[in-house]
SEZADREN-30248 format. One line per field, with one value per residue: residue number from 0; residue in three letters; chain; x, y, z of N, C-alpha, C in turn. Coordinates in steps of 0.001 Angstrom, whole numbers. Example, Ala and Ser with C-alpha at 12.3 -4.5 7.8 and 13.67 -1.06 7.14 Angstrom:
BEGIN
resi <- [0:1]
resn <- [ALA:SER]
chain <- [A:A]
nu <- [13190:12850]
nv <- [-5690:-2250]
nw <- [7800:7080]
cau <- [12300:13670]
cav <- [-4500:-1060]
caw <- [7800:7140]
cu <- [13200:12900]
cv <- [-3300:30]
cw <- [7800:7870]
END
This chain:
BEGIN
resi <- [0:1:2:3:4:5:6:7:8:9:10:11:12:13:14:15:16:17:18:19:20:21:22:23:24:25:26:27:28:29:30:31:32:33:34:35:36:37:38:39:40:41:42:43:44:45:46:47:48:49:50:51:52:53:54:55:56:57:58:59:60:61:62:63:64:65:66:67:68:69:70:71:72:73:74:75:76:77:78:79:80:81:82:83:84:85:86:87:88:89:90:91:92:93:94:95:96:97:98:99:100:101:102:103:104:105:106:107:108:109:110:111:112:113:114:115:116:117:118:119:120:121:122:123:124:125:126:127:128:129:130:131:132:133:134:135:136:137:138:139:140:141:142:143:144:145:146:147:148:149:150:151:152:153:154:155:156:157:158:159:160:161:162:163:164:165:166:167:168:169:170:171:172:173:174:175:176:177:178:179:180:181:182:183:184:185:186:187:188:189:190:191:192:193:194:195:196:197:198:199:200:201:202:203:204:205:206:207:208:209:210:211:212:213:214:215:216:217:218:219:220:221:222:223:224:225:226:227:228:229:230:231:232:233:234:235:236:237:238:239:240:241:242:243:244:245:246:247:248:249:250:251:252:253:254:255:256:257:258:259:260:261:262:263:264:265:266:267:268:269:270:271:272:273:274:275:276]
resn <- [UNK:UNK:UNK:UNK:UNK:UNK:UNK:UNK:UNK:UNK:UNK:UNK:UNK:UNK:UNK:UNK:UNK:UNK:UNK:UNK:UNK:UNK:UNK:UNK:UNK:UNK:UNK:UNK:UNK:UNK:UNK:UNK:UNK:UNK:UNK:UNK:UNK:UNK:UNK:UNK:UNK:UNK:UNK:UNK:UNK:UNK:UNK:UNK:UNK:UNK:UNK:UNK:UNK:UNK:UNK:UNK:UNK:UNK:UNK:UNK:UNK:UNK:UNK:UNK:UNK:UNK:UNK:UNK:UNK:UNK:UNK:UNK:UNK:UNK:UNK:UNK:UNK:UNK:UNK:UNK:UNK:UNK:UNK:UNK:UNK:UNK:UNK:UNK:UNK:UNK:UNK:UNK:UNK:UNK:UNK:UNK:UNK:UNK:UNK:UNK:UNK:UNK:UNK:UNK:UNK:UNK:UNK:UNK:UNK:UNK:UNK:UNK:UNK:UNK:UNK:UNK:UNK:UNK:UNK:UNK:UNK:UNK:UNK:UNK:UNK:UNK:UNK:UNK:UNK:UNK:UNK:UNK:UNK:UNK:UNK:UNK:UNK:UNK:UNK:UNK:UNK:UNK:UNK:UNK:UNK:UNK:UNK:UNK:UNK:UNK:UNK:UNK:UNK:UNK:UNK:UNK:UNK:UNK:UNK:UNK:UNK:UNK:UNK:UNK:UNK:UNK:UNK:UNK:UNK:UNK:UNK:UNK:UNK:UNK:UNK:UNK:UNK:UNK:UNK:UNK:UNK:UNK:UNK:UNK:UNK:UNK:UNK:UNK:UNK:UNK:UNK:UNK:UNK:UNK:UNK:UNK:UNK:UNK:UNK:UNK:UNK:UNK:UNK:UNK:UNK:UNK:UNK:UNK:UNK:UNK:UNK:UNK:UNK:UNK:UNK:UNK:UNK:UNK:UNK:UNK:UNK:UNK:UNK:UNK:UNK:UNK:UNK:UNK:UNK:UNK:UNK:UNK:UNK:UNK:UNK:UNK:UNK:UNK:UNK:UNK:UNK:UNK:UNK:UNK:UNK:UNK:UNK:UNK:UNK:UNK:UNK:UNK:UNK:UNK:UNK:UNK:UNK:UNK:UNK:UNK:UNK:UNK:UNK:UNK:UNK:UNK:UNK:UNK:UNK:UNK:UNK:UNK:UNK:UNK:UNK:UNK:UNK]
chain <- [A:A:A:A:A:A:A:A:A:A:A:A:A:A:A:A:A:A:A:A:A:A:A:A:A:A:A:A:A:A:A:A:A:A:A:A:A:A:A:A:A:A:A:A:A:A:A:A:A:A:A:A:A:A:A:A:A:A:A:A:A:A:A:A:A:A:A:A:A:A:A:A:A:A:A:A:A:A:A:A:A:A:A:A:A:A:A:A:A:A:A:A:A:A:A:A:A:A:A:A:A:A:A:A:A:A:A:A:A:A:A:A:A:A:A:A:A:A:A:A:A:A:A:A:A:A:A:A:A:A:A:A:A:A:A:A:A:A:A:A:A:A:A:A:A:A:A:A:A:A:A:A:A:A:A:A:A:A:A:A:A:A:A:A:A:A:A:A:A:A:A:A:A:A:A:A:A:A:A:A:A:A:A:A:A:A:A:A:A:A:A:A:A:A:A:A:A:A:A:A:A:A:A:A:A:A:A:A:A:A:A:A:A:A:A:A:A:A:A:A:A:A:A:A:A:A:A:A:A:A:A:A:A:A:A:A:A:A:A:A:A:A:A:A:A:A:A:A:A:A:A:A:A:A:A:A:A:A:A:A:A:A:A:A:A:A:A:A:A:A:A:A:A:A:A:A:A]
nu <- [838:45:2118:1229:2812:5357:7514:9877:12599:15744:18421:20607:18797:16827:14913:12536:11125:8372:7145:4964:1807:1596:2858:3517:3755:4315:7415:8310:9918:12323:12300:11986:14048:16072:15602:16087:18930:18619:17062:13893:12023:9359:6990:3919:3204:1809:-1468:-1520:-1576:-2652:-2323:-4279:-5745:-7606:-8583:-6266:-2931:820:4205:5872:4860:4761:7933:7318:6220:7846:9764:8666:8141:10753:11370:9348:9889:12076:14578:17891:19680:20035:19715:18566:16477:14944:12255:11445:9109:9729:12463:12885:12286:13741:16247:15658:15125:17683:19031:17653:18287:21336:22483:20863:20546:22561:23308:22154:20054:19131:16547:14878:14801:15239:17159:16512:13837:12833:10840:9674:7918:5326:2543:-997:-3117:-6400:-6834:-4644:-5261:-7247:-5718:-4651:-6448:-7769:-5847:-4474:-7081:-7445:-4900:-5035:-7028:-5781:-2496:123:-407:674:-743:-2456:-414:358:-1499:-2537:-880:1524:334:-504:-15:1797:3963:5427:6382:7644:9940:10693:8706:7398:6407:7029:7327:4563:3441:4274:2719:774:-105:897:1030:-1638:-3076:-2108:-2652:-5198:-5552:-4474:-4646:-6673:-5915:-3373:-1863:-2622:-805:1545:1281:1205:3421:5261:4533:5650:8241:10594:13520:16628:19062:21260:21919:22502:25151:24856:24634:26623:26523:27517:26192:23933:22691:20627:19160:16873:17637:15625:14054:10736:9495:11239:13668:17136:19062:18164:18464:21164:22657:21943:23729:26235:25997:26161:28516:29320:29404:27696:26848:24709:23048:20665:20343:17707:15487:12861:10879:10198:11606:12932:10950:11634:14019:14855:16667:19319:18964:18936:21250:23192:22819:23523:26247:27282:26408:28065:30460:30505:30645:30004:27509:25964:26532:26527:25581:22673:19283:20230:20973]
nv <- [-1184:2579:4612:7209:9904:12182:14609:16210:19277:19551:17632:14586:11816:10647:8335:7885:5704:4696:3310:1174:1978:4070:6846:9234:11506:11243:10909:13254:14730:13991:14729:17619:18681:17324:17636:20289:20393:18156:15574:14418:11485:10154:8210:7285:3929:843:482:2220:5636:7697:5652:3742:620:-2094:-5620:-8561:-8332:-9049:-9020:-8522:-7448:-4997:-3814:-4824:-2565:-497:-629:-331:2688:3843:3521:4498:7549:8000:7256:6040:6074:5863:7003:5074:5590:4254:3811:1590:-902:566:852:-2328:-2961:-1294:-3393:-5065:-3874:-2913:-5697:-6628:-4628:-4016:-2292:199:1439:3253:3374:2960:4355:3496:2926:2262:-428:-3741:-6950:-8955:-9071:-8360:-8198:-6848:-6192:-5997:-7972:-6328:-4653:-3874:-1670:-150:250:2129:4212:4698:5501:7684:9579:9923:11454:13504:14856:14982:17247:19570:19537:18390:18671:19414:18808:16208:14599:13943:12935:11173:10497:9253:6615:5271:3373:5052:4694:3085:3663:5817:7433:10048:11961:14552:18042:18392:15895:14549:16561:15882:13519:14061:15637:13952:11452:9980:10773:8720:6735:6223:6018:3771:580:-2407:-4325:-3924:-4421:-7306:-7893:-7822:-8851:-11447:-11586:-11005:-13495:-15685:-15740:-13623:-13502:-12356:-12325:-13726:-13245:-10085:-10334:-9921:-7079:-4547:-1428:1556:1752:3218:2853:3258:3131:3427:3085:2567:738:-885:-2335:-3083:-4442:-3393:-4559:-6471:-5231:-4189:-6636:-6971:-4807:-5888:-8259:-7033:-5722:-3069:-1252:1402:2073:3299:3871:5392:6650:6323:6528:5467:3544:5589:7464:9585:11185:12173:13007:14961:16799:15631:13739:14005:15756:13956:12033:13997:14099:11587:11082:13193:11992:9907:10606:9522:8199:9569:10760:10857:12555:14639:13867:10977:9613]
nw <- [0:-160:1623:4132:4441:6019:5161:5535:5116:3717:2311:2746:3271:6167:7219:9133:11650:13489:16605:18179:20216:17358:15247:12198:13176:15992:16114:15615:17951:16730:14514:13921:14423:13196:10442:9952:8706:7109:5051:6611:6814:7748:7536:8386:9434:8517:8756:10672:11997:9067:7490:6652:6710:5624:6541:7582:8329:7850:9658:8095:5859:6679:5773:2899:2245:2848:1762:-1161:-607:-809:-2932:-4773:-3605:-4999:-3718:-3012:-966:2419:5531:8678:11155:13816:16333:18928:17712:15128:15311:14906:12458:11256:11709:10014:7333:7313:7018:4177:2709:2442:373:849:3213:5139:7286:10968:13590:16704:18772:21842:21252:20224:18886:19745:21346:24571:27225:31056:31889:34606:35493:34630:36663:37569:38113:37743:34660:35165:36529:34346:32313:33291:34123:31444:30396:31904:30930:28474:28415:30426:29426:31203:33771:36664:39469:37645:37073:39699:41185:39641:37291:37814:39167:37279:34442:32886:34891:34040:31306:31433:33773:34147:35211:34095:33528:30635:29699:29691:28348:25685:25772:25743:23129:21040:21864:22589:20849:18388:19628:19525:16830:16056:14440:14729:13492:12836:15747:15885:13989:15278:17914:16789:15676:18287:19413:18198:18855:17980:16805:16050:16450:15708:12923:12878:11810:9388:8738:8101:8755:10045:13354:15970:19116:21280:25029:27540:31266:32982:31039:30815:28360:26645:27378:28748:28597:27018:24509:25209:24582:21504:20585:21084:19222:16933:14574:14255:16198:18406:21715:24048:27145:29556:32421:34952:33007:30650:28329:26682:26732:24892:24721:27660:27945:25623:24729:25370:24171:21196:21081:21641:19323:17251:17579:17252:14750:13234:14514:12834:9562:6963:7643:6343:3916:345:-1366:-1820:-1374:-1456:-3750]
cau <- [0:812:1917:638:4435:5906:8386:10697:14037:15903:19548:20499:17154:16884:13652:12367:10136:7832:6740:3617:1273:2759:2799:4825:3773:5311:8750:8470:11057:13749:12502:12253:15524:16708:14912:17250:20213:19082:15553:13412:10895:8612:6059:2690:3326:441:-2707:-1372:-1970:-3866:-1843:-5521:-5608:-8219:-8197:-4924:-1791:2022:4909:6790:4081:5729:9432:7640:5766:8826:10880:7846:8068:12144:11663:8124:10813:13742:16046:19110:20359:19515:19894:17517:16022:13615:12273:11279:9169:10283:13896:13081:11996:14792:17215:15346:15079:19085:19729:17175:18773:22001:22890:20437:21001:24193:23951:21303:19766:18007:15733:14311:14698:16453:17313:15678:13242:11999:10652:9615:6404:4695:1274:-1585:-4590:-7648:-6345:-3933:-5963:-8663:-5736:-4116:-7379:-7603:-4046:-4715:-8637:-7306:-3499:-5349:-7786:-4794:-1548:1479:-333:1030:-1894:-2547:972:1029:-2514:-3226:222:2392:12:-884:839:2800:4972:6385:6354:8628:10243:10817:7102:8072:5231:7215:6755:3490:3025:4830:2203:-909:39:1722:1060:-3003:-3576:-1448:-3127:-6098:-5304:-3852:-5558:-6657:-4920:-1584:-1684:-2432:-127:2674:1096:1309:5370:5877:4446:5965:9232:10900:15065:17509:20332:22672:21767:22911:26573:25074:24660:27861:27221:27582:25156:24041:21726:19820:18417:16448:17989:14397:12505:10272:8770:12203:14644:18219:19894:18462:19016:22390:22432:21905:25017:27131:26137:26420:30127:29945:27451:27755:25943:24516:22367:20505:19691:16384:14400:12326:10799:9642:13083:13463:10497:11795:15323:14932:17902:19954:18930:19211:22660:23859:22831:24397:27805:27375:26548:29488:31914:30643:29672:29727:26140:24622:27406:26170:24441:21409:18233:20920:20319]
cav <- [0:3722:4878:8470:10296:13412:14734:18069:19702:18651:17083:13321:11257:10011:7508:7727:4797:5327:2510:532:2391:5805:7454:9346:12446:10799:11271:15028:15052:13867:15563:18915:19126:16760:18278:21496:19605:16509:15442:13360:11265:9692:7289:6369:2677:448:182:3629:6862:7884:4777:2872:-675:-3240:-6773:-8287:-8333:-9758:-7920:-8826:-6048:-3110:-4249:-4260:-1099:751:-75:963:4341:4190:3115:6215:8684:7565:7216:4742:5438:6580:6671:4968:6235:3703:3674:504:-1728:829:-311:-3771:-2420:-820:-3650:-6098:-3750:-3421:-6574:-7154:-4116:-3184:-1162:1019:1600:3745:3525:2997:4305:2481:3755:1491:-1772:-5145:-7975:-10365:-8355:-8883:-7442:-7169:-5384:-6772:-7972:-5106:-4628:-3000:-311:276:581:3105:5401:5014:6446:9329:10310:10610:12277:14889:15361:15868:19000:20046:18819:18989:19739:18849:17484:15063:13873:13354:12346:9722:9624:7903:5514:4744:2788:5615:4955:1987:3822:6763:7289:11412:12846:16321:18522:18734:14858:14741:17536:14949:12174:14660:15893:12509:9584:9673:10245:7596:5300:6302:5561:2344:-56:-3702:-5313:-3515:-4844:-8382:-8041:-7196:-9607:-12628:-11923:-11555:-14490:-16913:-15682:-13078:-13593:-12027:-12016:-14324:-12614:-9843:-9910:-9697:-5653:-3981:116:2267:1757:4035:1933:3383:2298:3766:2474:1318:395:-2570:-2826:-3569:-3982:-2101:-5957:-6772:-3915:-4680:-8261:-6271:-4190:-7346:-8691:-5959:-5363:-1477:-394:1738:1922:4544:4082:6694:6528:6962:6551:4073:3344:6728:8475:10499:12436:12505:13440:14854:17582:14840:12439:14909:16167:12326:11459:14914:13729:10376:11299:13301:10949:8955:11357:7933:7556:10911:11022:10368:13026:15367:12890:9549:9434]
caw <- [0:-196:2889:4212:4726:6466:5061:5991:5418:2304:2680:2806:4118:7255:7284:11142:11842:14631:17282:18515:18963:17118:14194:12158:14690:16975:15810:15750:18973:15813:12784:14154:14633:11978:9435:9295:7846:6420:5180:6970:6000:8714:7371:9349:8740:7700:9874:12040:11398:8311:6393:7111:5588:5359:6936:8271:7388:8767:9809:6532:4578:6859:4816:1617:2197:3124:197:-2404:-389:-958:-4479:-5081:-3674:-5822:-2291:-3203:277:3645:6569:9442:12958:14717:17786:19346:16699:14087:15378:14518:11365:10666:11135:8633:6235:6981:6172:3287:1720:2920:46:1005:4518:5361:8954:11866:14752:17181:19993:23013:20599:20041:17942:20228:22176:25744:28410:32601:32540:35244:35263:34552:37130:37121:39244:36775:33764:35545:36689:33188:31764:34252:33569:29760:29672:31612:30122:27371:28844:30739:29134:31946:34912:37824:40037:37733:37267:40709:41742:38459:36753:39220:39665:36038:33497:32513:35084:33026:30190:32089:35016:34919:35521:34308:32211:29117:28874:29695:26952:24733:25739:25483:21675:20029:22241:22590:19011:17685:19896:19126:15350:16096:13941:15489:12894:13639:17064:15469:13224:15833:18644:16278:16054:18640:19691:17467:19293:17301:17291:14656:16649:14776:11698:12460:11149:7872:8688:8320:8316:11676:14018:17153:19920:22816:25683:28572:32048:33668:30383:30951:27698:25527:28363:28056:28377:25324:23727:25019:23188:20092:20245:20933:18197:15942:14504:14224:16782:19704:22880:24971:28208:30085:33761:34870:32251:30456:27282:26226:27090:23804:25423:28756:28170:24459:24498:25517:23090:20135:21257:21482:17946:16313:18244:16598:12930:13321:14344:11185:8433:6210:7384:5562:2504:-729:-2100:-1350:-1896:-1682:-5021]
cu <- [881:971:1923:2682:4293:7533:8980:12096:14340:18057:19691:19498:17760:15201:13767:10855:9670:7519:5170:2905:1912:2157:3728:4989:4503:6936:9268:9636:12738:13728:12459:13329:16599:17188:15693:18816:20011:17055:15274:12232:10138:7004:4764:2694:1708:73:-2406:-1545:-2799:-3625:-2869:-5459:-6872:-8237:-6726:-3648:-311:2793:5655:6388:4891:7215:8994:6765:6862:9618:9971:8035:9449:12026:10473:9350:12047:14975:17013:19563:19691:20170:18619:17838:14799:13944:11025:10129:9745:12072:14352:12836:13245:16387:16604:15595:16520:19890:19107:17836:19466:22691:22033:20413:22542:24349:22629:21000:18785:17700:14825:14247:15963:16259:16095:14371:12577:11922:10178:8963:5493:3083:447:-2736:-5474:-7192:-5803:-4474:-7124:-7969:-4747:-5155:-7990:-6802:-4432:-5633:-7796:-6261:-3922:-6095:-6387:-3811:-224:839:-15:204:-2234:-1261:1019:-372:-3181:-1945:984:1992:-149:-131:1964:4025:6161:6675:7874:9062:10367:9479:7547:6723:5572:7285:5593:2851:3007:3445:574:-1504:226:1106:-982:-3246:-3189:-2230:-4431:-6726:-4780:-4749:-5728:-5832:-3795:-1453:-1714:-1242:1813:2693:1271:2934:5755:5858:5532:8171:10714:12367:15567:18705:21429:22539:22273:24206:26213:24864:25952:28047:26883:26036:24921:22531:21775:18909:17727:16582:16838:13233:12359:9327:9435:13241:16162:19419:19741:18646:20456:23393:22421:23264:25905:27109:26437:28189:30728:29056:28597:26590:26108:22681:21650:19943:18264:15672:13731:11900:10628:10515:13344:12287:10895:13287:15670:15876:19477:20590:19921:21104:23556:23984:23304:25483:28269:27143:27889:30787:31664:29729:29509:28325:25011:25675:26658:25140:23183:19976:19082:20736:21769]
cv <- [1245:4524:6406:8620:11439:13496:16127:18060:18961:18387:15457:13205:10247:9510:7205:6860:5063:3725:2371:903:3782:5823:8510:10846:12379:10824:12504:15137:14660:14419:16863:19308:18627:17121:19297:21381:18447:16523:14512:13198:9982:8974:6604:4862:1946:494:1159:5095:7054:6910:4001:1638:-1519:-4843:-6781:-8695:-9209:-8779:-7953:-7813:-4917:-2984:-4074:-2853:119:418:195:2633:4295:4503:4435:7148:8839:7632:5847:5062:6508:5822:6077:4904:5254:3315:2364:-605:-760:874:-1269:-3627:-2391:-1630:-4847:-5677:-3056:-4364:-6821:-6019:-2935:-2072:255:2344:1854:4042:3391:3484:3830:2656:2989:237:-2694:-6171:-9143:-9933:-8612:-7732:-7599:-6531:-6535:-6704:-6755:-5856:-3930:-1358:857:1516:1757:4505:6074:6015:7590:10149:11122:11398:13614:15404:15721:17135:19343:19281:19049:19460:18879:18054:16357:13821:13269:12789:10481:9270:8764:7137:4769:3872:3487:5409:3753:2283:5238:6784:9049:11913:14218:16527:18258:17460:14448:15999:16394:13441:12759:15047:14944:11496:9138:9758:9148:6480:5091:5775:4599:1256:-1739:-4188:-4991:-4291:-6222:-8584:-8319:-8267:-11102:-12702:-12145:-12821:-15853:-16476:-15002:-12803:-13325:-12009:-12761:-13937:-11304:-9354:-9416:-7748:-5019:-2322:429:1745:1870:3113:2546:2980:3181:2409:1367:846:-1265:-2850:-4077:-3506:-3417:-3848:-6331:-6158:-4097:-6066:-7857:-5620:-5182:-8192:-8051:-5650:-3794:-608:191:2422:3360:4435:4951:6465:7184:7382:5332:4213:4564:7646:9336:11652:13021:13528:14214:15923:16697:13685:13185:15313:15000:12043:12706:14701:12424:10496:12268:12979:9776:9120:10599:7748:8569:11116:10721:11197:13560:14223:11140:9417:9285]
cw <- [0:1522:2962:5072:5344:6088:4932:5666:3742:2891:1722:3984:4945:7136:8923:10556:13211:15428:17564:19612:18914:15753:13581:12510:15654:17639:15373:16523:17981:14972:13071:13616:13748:10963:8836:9146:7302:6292:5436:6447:7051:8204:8578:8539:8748:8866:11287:11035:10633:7402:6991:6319:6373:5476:7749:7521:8536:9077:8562:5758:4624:5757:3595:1497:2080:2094:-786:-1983:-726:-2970:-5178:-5038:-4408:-4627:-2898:-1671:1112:4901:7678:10939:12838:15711:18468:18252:15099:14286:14847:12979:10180:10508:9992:7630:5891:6227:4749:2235:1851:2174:3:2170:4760:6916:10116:13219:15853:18405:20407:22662:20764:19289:18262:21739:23750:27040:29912:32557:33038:35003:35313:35050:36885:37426:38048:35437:34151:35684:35525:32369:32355:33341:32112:29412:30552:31616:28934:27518:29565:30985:30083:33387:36486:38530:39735:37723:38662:41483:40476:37969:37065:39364:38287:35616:32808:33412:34532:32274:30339:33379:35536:34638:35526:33261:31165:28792:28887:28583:25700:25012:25340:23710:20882:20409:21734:21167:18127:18047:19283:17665:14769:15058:15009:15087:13181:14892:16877:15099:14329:17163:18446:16080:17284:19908:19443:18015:18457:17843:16174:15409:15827:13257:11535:12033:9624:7457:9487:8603:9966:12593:15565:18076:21455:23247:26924:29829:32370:32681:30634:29669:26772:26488:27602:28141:27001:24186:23509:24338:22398:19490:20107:19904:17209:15555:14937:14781:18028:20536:24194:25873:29160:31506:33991:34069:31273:29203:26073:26691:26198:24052:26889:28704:26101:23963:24417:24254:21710:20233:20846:19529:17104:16137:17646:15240:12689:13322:13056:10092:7225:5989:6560:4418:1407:-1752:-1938:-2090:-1772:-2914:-5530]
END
């Protein structure tokens, strides 16, 4: 299918994949700032955002969806940003087509994914939907951060309860979910059922590759995250204390700074030409 795009800035393309559920809103906290040196191109992948699809599908579609959008835009190379299933995303469609891929970044994900989110009660779920009805009437406000959020599910999802990520969960997160399709969640629940492992695969991806982790995430822990780098030949690793799956809103000066400092030390991964072309 055709997937509904965002795309800003003009340069060498950076393809930001967004996570489950997300959109390619979502990844505003990278293209902002991306955007004014390099163009990004942020795809609502199938069955999110306004990329709406019909029945169900596998995870194998997202891989050939995203190279018709490489192959529509005429991109021969790029660079890729995903953050936790658009991570996993991003190293398949590494290996399936590494001359396309000049380097990776990879945000709250892993080869062989697992996680320690503990069981969810009722409790949970009642003061998860607090939290969100009224972060969305008033996005950042303290009271509820500290009367619903803390107790919610967000606090698995973060660990620093500050407004400006709670801004970040009132603008990006609720709409995405909202736009989640069923089938996406099939689609994504049936992998990773069937026990989803690439680690010995991948040697077959050779170009740079930058891998973060949030210290306390329990969705995609920062071990297996760390399993990922170890396997990887030309990766490096960067950890962040106190924070958890949703760290590129919590700590997003941080983040941003990190990955300028790293395309830097290997201007390899944006060479080739305005468009990769």
């Amino acid at each position: 299918m055709q997937l509904n795009v965002n795309i800003q800035g003009k340069g060498f393309p950076i393809l930001c994949l967004h996570g489950h559920p997300g959109s390619s809103n979502s990844m505003s906290v990278f293209t902002k700032h991306l955007s004014q040196r390099f163009q990004t191109i942020a795809p609502d992948l199938r069955g999110y955002g306004q990329s709406r699809c019909e029945g169900n599908f596998v995870m194998q579609d997202h891989l050939t969806d995203l190279e018709s959008l490489l192959d529509r835009l005429q991109i021969q190379r790029c660079l890729v940003l995903g953050w936790s299933l658009g991570g996993i995303l991003a190293l398949e469609l590494a290996m399936r087509n590494p001359e396309k891929v000049s380097g990776l970044i990879l945000i709250a994900t892993a080869a062989r994914p697992r996680g320690s989110h503990p069981p969810i009660s009722w409790q949970d779920n009642l003061y998860t939907g607090l939290a969100a009805i009224v972060n969305q009437l008033q996005p950042g406000w303290q009271w509820n951060i500290e009367t619903f959020g803390k107790k919610s599910l967000f606090r698995y999802l973060i660990q620093q309860h500050t407004p400006a990520t709670y801004n970040f969960i009132a603008t990006e997160a609720v709409a995405a979910y909202l736009r989640t399709s069923s089938a996406a969640t099939r689609a994504l629940t049936t992998a990773i059922r069937t026990g989803y492992n690439r680690l010995e695969d991948l040697s077959q991806i050779q170009c740079p590759a930058l891998i973060m982790a949030g210290s306390d995430d329990r969705h995609i822990t920062p071990e297996s995250s760390l399993e990922t780098v170890q396997h990887l030949q030309n990766s490096q690793w960067q950890c962040y204390p106190n924070t958890a799956h949703l760290f590129p809103w919590e700590i997003p000066e941080q983040v941003i700074k990190d990955i300028d400092r790293w395309i830097a030390e290997h201007p390899t991964v944006v060479a080739g030409g305005e468009m990769g072309r």
